[in-house]
BADO-84969 format. One record per residue (C-alpha): residue number from 0; x, y, z. Coordinates in Angstrom, 1 decimal. Last residue first. Example, Ala and Ser with C-alpha at 12.3 -4.5 7.8 and 13.67 -1.06 7.14 Angstrom:
BEGIN
KERO,k,X,Y,Z
KERO,1,13.7,-1.1,7.1 $
KERO,0,12.3,-4.5,7.8 $
This chain:
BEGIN
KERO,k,X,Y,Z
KERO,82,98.8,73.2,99.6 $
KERO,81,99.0,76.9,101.5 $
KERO,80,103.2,76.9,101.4 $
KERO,79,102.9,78.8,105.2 $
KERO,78,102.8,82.3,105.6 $
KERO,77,100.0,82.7,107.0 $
KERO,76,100.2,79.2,109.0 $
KERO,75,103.3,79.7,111.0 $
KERO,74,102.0,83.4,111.6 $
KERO,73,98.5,81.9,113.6 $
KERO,72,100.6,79.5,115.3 $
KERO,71,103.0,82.2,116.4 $
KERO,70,100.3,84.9,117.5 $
KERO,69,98.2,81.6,119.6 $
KERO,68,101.8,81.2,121.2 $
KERO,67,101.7,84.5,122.1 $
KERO,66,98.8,84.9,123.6 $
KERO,65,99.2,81.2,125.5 $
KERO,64,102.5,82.7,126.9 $
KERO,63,100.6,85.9,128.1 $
KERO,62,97.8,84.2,130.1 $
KERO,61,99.9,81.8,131.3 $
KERO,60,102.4,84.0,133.0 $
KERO,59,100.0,86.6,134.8 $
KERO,58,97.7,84.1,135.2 $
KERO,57,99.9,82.1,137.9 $
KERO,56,101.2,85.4,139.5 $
KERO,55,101.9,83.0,142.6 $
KERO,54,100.1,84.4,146.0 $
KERO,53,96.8,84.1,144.1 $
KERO,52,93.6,86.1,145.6 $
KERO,51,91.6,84.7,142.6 $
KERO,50,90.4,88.1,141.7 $
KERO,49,94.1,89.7,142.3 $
KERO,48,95.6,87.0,139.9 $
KERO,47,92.6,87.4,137.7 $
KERO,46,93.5,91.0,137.5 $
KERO,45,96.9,90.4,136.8 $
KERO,44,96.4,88.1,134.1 $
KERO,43,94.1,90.7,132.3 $
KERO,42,97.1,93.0,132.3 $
KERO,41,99.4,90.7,131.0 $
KERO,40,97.3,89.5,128.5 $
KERO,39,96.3,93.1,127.4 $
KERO,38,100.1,93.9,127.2 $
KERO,37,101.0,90.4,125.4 $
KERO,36,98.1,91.4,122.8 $
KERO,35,99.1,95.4,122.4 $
KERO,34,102.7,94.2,121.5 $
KERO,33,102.2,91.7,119.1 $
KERO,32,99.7,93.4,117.2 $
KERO,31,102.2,96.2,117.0 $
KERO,30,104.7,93.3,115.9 $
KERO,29,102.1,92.3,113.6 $
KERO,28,101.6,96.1,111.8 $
KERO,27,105.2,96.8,111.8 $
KERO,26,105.8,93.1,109.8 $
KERO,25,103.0,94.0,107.1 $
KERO,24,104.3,97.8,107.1 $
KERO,23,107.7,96.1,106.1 $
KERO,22,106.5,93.8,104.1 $
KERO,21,104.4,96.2,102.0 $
KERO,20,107.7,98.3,101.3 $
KERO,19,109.8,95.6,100.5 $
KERO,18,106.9,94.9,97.6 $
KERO,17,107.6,97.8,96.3 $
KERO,16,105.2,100.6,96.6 $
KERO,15,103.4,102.3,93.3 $
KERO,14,104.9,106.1,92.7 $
KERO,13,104.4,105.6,89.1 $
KERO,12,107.3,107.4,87.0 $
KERO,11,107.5,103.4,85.7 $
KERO,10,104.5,103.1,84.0 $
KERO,9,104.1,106.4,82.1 $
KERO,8,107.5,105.9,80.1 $
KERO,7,108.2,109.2,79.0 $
KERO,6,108.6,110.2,75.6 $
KERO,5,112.0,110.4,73.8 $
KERO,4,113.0,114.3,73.2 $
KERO,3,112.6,115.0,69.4 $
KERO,2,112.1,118.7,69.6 $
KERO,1,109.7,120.1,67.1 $
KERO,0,109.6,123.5,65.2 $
């Protein structure tokens, strides 16, 4: 005796990710980056502050701005059009 139950469509009970999914971890994964490379910068700029004996935190600022203006050039052209 044979039960007509409709098959199963193999392709969608896939557990793939969605593409929402792979954005998000893409977006986690730079703000990390983010994060760990305005710390370092920081940290380095207050070292060379206390090497150069500076009264002003002059590294402390620029070495943390040019960080993250190297992270926003480098996103700019990810995600650009690519002609």
């Amino acid at each position: 005796m044979s039960l007509n139950m409709p098959k199963q469509n193999n392709e969608s009970s896939k557990n793939t990710p969605t593409n929402s999914g792979k954005s998000g971890l893409q977006y986690a994964g730079l703000a990390m980056q983010l994060l760990v490379a305005l710390g370092l910068g920081v940290f380095a700029g207050l070292k060379v502050d206390h090497w150069l004996h500076f009264k002003i935190p002059v590294a402390t600022w620029v070495l943390p701005l040019l960080i993250l203006l190297g992270i926003l050039v480098r996103l700019v052209r990810d995600t650009g059009t690519g002609k």
